[in-house]
SEBA-794535 format. One line per field, with one value per residue (C-alpha): residue number from 1; residue in three letters; x, y negated, z. Coordinates in Angstrom, 2 decimals, decimal comma. Example, Ala and Ser with C-alpha at 12.3 -4.5 7.8 and 13.67 -1.06 7.14 Angstrom:
// SEBA-794535
n = (1 / 2) .
res = (ALA / SER) .
u = (12,30 / 13,67) .
v = (4,50 / 1,06) .
w = (7,80 / 7,14) .
//
This chain:
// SEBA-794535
n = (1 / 2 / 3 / 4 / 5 / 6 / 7 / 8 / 9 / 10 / 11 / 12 / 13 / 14 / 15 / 16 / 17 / 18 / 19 / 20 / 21 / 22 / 23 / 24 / 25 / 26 / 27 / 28 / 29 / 30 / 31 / 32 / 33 / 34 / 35 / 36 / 37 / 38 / 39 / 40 / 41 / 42 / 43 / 44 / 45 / 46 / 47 / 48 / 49 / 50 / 51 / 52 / 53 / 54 / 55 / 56 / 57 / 58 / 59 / 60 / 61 / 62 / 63 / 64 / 65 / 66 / 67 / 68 / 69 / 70 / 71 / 72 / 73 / 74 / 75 / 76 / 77 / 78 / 79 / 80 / 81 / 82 / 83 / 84 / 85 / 86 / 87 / 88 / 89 / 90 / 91 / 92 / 93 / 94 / 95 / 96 / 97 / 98 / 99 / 100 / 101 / 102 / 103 / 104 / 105 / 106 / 107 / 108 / 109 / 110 / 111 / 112 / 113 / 114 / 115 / 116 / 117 / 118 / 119 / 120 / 121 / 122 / 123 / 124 / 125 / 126 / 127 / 128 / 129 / 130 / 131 / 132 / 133 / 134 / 135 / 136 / 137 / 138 / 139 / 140 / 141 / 142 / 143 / 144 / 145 / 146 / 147 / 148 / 149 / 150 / 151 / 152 / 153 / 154 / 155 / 156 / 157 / 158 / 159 / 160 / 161 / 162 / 163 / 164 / 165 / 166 / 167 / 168 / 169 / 170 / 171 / 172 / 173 / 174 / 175 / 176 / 177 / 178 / 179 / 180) .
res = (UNK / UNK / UNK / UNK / UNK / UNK / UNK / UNK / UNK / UNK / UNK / UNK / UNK / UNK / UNK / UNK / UNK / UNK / UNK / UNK / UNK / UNK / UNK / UNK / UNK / UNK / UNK / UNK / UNK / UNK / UNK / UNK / UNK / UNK / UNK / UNK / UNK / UNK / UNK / UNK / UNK / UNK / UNK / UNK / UNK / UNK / UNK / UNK / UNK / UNK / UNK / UNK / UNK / UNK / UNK / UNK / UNK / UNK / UNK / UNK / UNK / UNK / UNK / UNK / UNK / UNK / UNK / UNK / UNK / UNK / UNK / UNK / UNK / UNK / UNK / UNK / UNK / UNK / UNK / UNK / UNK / UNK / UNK / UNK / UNK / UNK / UNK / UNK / UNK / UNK / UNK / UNK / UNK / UNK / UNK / UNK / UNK / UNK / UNK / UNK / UNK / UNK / UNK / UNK / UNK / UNK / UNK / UNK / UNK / UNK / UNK / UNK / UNK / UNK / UNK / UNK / UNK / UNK / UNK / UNK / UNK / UNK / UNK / UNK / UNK / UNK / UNK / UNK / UNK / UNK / UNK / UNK / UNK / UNK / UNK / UNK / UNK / UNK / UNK / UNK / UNK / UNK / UNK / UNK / UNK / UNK / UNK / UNK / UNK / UNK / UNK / UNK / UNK / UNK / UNK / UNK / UNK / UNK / UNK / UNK / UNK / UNK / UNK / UNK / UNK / UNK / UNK / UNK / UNK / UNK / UNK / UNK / UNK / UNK / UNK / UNK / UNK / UNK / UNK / UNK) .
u = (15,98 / 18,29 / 18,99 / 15,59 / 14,33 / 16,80 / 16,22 / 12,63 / 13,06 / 15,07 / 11,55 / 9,46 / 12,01 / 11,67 / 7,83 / 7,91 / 10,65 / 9,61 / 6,60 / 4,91 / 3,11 / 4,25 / 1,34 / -0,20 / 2,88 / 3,10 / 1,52 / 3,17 / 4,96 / 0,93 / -0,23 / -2,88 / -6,10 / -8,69 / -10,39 / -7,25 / -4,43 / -1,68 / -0,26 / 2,75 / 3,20 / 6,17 / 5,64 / 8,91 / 10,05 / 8,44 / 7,63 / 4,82 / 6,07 / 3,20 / 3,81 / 0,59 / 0,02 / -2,79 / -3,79 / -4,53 / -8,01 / -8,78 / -7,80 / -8,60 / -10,93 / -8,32 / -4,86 / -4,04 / -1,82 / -3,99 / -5,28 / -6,75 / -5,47 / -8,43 / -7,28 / -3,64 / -5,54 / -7,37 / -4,08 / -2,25 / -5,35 / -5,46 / -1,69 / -2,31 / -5,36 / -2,84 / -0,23 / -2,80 / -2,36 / -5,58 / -7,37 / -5,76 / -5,33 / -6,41 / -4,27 / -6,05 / -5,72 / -3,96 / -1,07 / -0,17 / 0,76 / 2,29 / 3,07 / 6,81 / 7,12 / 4,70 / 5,53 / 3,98 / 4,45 / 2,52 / 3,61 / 2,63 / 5,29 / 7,41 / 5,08 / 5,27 / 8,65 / 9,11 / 6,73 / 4,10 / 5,07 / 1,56 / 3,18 / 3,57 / 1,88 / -0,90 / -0,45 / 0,02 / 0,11 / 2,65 / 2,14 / 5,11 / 4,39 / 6,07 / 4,67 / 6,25 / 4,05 / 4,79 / 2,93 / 3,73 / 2,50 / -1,46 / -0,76 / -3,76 / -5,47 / -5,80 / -8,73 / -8,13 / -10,18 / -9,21 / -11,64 / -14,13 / -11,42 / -11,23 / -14,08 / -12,58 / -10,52 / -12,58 / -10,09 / -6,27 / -4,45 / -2,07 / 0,74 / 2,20 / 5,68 / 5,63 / 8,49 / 6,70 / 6,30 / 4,20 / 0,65 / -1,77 / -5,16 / -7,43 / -9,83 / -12,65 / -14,83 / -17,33 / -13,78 / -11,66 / -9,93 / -6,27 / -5,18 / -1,77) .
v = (14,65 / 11,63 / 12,20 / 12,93 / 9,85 / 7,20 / 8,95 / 7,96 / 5,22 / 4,08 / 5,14 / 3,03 / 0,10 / 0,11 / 0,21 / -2,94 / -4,28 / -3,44 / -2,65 / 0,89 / 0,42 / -2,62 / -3,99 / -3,80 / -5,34 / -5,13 / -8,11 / -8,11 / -11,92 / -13,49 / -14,91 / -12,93 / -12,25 / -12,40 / -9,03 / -7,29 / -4,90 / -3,13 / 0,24 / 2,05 / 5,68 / 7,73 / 11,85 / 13,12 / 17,03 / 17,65 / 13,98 / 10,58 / 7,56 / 4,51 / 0,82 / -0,93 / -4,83 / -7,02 / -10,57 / -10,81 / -12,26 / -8,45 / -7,24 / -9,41 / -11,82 / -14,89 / -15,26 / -18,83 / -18,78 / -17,53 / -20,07 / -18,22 / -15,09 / -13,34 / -13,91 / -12,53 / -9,48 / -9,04 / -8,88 / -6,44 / -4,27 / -4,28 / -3,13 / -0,40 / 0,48 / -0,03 / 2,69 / 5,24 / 6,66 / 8,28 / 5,23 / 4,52 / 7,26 / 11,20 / 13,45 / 16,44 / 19,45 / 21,76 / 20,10 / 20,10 / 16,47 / 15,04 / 11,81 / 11,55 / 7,63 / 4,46 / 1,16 / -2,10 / -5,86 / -8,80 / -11,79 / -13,50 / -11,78 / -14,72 / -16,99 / -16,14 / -16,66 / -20,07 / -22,93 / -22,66 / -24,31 / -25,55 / -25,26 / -21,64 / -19,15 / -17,39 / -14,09 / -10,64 / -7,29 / -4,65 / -1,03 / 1,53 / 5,58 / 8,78 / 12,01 / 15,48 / 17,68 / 21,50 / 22,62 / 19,60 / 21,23 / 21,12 / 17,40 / 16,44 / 13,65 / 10,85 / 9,46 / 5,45 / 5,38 / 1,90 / 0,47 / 1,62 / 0,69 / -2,71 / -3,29 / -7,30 / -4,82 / -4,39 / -3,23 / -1,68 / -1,77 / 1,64 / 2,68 / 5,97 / 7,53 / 11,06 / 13,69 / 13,81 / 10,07 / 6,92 / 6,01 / 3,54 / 2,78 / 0,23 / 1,61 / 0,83 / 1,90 / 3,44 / 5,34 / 5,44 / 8,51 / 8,56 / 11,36 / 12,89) .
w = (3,23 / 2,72 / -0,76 / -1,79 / -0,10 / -1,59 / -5,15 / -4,21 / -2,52 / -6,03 / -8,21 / -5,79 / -6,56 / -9,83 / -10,22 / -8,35 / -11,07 / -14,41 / -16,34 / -16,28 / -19,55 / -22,02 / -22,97 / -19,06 / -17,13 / -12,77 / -12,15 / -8,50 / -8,97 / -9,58 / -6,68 / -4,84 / -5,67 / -3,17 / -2,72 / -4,58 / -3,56 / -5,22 / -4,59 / -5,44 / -5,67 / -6,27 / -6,12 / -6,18 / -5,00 / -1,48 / -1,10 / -1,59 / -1,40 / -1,05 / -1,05 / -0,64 / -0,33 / 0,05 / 1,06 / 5,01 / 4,39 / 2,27 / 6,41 / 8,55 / 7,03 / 7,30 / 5,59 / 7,15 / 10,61 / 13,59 / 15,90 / 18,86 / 20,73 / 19,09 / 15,77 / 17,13 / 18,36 / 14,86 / 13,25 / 15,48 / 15,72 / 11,69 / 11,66 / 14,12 / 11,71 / 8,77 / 10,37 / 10,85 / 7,09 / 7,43 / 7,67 / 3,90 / 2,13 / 2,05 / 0,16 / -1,34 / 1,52 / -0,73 / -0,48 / 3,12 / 2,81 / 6,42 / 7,52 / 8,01 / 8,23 / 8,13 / 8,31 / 8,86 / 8,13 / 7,88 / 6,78 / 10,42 / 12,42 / 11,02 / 12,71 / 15,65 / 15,99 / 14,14 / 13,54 / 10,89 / 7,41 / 5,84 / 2,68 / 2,58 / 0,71 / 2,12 / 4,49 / 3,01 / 4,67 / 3,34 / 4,29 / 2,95 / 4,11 / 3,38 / 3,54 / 3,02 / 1,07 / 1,43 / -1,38 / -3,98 / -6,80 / -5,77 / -5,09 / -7,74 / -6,04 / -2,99 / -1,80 / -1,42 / 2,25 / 2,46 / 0,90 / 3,96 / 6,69 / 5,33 / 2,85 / 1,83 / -0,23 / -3,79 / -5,64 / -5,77 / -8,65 / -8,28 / -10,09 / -9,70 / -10,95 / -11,29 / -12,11 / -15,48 / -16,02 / -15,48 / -15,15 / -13,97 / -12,20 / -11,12 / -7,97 / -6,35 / -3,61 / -6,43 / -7,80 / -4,87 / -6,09 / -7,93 / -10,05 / -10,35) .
//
Protein backbone atom coordinates (compact mmCIF):
# COMPACT_ATOMS: atom_id res chain seq x y z
CA UNK A 1 0.00 0.00 0.00
CA UNK A 2 2.91 2.47 0.40
CA UNK A 3 3.58 2.92 -3.11
CA UNK A 4 0.13 3.29 -4.18
CA UNK A 5 -0.50 5.85 -1.55
CA UNK A 6 2.52 8.27 -2.20
CA UNK A 7 1.70 7.91 -6.12
CA UNK A 8 -1.63 9.27 -4.76
CA UNK A 9 -0.68 11.17 -2.31
CA UNK A 10 1.63 12.93 -5.34
CA UNK A 11 -1.97 13.39 -7.60
CA UNK A 12 -3.64 15.00 -4.55
CA UNK A 13 -0.50 17.42 -4.45
CA UNK A 14 -0.73 18.53 -7.53
CA UNK A 15 -4.49 19.37 -7.78
CA UNK A 16 -3.80 21.66 -5.00
CA UNK A 17 -0.76 23.20 -7.25
CA UNK A 18 -1.85 23.72 -10.64
CA UNK A 19 -4.90 24.24 -12.60
CA UNK A 20 -7.30 21.31 -13.62
CA UNK A 21 -8.86 23.18 -16.49
CA UNK A 22 -7.02 26.54 -17.89
CA UNK A 23 -9.55 28.72 -18.24
CA UNK A 24 -11.21 27.61 -14.54
CA UNK A 25 -7.94 27.77 -12.34
CA UNK A 26 -7.90 26.12 -8.29
CA UNK A 27 -8.83 29.00 -6.69
CA UNK A 28 -7.34 27.48 -3.30
CA UNK A 29 -4.77 30.77 -2.59
CA UNK A 30 -8.35 33.27 -2.50
CA UNK A 31 -9.27 33.88 0.74
CA UNK A 32 -12.34 32.03 1.96
CA UNK A 33 -15.60 32.34 1.08
CA UNK A 34 -18.18 32.23 3.59
CA UNK A 35 -20.57 29.32 3.00
CA UNK A 36 -17.81 27.65 0.57
CA UNK A 37 -15.60 24.53 0.65
CA UNK A 38 -13.23 22.85 -1.60
CA UNK A 39 -12.58 19.23 -2.14
CA UNK A 40 -9.99 17.21 -3.64
CA UNK A 41 -10.31 13.84 -5.04
CA UNK A 42 -7.83 11.51 -6.38
CA UNK A 43 -9.22 7.77 -7.55
CA UNK A 44 -6.29 5.93 -8.14
CA UNK A 45 -6.05 1.70 -8.32
CA UNK A 46 -7.85 0.34 -5.12
CA UNK A 47 -7.88 3.77 -3.56
CA UNK A 48 -9.89 7.66 -2.82
CA UNK A 49 -8.03 10.12 -1.72
CA UNK A 50 -10.21 13.43 -0.29
CA UNK A 51 -8.83 16.71 0.86
CA UNK A 52 -11.62 18.86 1.94
CA UNK A 53 -11.36 22.48 3.51
CA UNK A 54 -13.66 24.98 4.68
CA UNK A 55 -13.91 28.14 6.81
CA UNK A 56 -14.71 27.25 10.66
CA UNK A 57 -17.78 29.52 10.67
CA UNK A 58 -19.27 26.84 7.47
CA UNK A 59 -18.70 24.18 10.97
CA UNK A 60 -19.09 25.67 13.72
CA UNK A 61 -20.80 28.87 13.14
CA UNK A 62 -17.62 31.08 14.29
CA UNK A 63 -14.10 31.24 12.65
CA UNK A 64 -12.60 33.86 15.23
CA UNK A 65 -10.54 32.24 18.41
CA UNK A 66 -13.02 30.58 20.91
CA UNK A 67 -13.82 32.45 23.96
CA UNK A 68 -15.73 30.10 26.23
CA UNK A 69 -15.21 26.34 26.95
CA UNK A 70 -18.42 25.88 24.95
CA UNK A 71 -17.07 27.23 21.95
CA UNK A 72 -13.85 24.75 22.64
CA UNK A 73 -16.39 21.94 22.91
CA UNK A 74 -18.16 23.04 19.53
CA UNK A 75 -14.92 22.72 17.82
CA UNK A 76 -13.73 19.37 19.07
CA UNK A 77 -17.22 17.93 18.73
CA UNK A 78 -17.20 19.26 14.93
CA UNK A 79 -13.76 17.42 14.38
CA UNK A 80 -15.02 14.24 15.85
CA UNK A 81 -18.11 14.84 13.41
CA UNK A 82 -15.45 15.72 10.69
CA UNK A 83 -13.52 12.15 11.23
CA UNK A 84 -16.60 10.19 10.97
CA UNK A 85 -16.34 9.99 6.94
CA UNK A 86 -19.85 9.07 6.86
CA UNK A 87 -20.96 12.18 8.14
CA UNK A 88 -19.12 13.71 4.74
CA UNK A 89 -19.22 11.66 2.17
CA UNK A 90 -21.11 8.27 0.87
CA UNK A 91 -19.44 6.36 -1.72
CA UNK A 92 -21.76 4.45 -4.03
CA UNK A 93 -22.17 0.68 -2.30
CA UNK A 94 -20.86 -1.09 -5.24
CA UNK A 95 -17.70 -0.25 -4.58
CA UNK A 96 -16.92 -1.60 -1.21
CA UNK A 97 -15.24 1.66 -0.38
CA UNK A 98 -13.55 1.49 3.43
CA UNK A 99 -12.14 3.96 5.48
CA UNK A 100 -8.45 3.26 5.88
CA UNK A 101 -7.32 6.74 7.33
CA UNK A 102 -9.02 10.21 8.35
CA UNK A 103 -7.51 13.02 9.55
CA UNK A 104 -8.36 16.18 11.17
CA UNK A 105 -7.08 19.79 11.67
CA UNK A 106 -8.33 22.99 12.45
CA UNK A 107 -6.61 25.87 12.33
CA UNK A 108 -7.31 26.48 16.36
CA UNK A 109 -5.13 23.69 17.59
CA UNK A 110 -2.40 26.42 17.13
CA UNK A 111 -4.25 28.46 19.55
CA UNK A 112 -4.33 26.68 22.05
CA UNK A 113 -0.93 26.34 22.41
CA UNK A 114 0.30 29.99 21.73
CA UNK A 115 -1.40 33.33 22.17
CA UNK A 116 -3.95 34.48 19.69
CA UNK A 117 -2.54 36.92 16.88
CA UNK A 118 -5.66 39.30 15.93
CA UNK A 119 -4.04 39.71 12.79
CA UNK A 120 -4.43 36.33 11.51
CA UNK A 121 -6.55 34.98 9.01
CA UNK A 122 -9.68 33.49 9.89
CA UNK A 123 -10.01 29.59 11.05
CA UNK A 124 -10.24 26.78 8.54
CA UNK A 125 -10.91 23.13 9.02
CA UNK A 126 -8.95 20.59 6.82
CA UNK A 127 -10.24 17.04 6.58
CA UNK A 128 -7.84 14.50 4.37
CA UNK A 129 -9.44 10.53 4.20
CA UNK A 130 -8.44 7.45 2.42
CA UNK A 131 -10.50 4.71 1.59
CA UNK A 132 -9.68 1.35 -0.08
CA UNK A 133 -12.23 0.41 -2.55
CA UNK A 134 -12.33 -3.39 -3.47
CA UNK A 135 -14.29 -3.13 -6.40
CA UNK A 136 -12.79 0.33 -7.93
CA UNK A 137 -14.25 -0.01 -11.08
CA UNK A 138 -18.13 0.59 -9.90
CA UNK A 139 -16.68 3.66 -8.09
CA UNK A 140 -19.32 6.03 -10.18
CA UNK A 141 -20.46 8.42 -7.60
CA UNK A 142 -20.28 10.09 -3.81
CA UNK A 143 -22.89 11.61 -2.12
CA UNK A 144 -21.46 15.06 -0.50
CA UNK A 145 -23.56 14.37 3.08
CA UNK A 146 -21.89 17.32 4.35
CA UNK A 147 -23.91 19.65 3.43
CA UNK A 148 -26.68 18.12 6.06
CA UNK A 149 -23.92 17.54 8.83
CA UNK A 150 -22.97 21.08 8.63
CA UNK A 151 -25.56 23.01 6.58
CA UNK A 152 -23.21 26.72 6.84
CA UNK A 153 -21.66 24.66 4.02
CA UNK A 154 -23.66 25.84 0.59
CA UNK A 155 -21.41 24.84 -1.63
CA UNK A 156 -18.00 22.65 -2.40
CA UNK A 157 -16.12 23.28 -5.17
CA UNK A 158 -14.53 19.51 -6.01
CA UNK A 159 -11.94 18.54 -8.16
CA UNK A 160 -11.23 15.07 -8.90
CA UNK A 161 -8.11 13.31 -10.73
CA UNK A 162 -8.91 10.16 -12.19
CA UNK A 163 -6.64 7.40 -13.91
CA UNK A 164 -8.31 8.75 -17.07
CA UNK A 165 -7.89 12.46 -16.37
CA UNK A 166 -9.29 15.64 -14.76
CA UNK A 167 -12.58 17.11 -14.02
CA UNK A 168 -14.46 19.53 -12.01
CA UNK A 169 -17.66 20.36 -9.96
CA UNK A 170 -19.37 22.85 -8.03
CA UNK A 171 -22.11 21.06 -5.40
CA UNK A 172 -24.75 21.86 -3.50
CA UNK A 173 -27.19 20.45 -1.17
CA UNK A 174 -29.87 20.46 -4.23
CA UNK A 175 -26.76 18.41 -6.28
CA UNK A 176 -24.80 16.92 -3.63
CA UNK A 177 -23.72 14.12 -5.82
CA UNK A 178 -20.10 13.89 -7.73
CA UNK A 179 -19.56 11.76 -10.68
CA UNK A 180 -16.55 9.73 -11.58
Amino acid sequence: MGVRYAIAATYLLLTTTIPVFASEPFRQSEAHVHGEAELNVVISENMALLELRSPAVNIIGFEDSPQSDAEWQQVKQAEEALRDSSAVVEFSDAASCVLVKADVHSSFEAEQQAAHNHDEEHAEFEATYTFECSVIDKLESAKLVLFETFPGVSEIRAQVVLPGGQTSSELTADEPNLYF
